[in-house]
N, C-alpha and C positions, 0 to 999 in steps of 0.2 A: 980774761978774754971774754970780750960778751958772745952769746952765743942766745940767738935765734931756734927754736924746738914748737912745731907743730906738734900737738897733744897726740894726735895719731902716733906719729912719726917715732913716739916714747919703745923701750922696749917692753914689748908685753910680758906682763907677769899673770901667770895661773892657779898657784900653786893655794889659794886661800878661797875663791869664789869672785864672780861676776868678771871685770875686765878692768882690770890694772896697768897703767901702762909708767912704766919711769920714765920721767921727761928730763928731769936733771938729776944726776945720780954720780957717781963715783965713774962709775962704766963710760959715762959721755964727758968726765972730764972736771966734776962739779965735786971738790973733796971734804966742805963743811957745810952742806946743804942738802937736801934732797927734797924735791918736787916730785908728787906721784896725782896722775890724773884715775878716778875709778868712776866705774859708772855699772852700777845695781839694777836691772830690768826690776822691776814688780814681784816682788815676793823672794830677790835672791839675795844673799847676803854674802858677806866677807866674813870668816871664819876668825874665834877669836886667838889671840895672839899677842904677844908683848914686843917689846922692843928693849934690849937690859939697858943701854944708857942716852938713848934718845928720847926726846921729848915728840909728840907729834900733836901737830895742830889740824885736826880735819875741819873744813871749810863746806858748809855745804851750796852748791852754786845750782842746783836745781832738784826739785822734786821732795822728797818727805822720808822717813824714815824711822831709825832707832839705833842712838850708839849706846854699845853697854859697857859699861868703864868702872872698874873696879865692881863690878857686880849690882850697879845703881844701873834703872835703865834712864837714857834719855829723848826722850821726843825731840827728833829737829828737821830742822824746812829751811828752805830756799834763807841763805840771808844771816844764817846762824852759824859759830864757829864753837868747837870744842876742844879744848889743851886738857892731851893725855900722857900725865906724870911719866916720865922712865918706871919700866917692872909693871907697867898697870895691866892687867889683863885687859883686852878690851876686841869688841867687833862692831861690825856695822851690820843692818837689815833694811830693806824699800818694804817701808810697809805702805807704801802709796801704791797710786796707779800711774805715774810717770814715771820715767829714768831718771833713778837717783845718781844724782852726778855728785861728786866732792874732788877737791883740790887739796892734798895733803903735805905738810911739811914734814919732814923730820929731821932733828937739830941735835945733834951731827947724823950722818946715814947710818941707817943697820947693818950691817955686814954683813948678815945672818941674811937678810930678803936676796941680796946680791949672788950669797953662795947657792942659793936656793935656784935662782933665774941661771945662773951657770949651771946645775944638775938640771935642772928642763931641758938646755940645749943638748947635754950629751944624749937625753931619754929619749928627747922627740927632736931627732934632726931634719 
């Protein structure tokens, strides 16, 4: 089924830093895919984290930053994409002065971010 998803309109996710939202995810319906929009103000970051058998592709679509992936750091900007292995530890940071925005894939979805966005709802209703 195709399905239409304003980036707003994602469920928001908290539980890691800055504002995460799932736009296509298991929850909306999407079972070998998942779409996650984030967006870093200046100096915040996404806490680091793996995924055990997802691949994720972060995208960056606006602003400047630092992914750390396997313990290497990386410099990236507007226009640049990073594939991070399943098991890899890894996080994101804006070390700019704009809102770091990224568009992230994860191929198949985490389970683990899903049960996690289920425990927010019962904490904070």
């Amino acid at each position: 089924m195709t399905k239409v998803v304003q980036f707003e309109d994602g469920a928001l996710y908290r539980r890691r830093g800055g504002t995460m939202r799932f736009v296509h995810w298991p929850g909306s319906g999407s079972e070998t895919v998942a779409i996650h929009y984030l967006e870093l103000k200046p100096g915040e970051e996404f806490a680091e984290h793996s995924h055990e058998e997802s691949v994720d592709v972060i995208t960056l679509i606006q602003g400047s930053g630092e992914i750390v992936s396997g313990g290497t750091v990386y410099e990236v900007e507007a226009g640049q994409s990073i594939l991070v292995p399943p098991k890899t530890l890894h996080s994101a940071r804006n070390t700019g002065e704009e809102t770091f925005i990224s568009i992230d894939v994860l191929v198949p979805p985490d389970p683990v971010m899903y049960a996690e966005l289920a425990a927010e709802a019962v904490e904070d209703p």
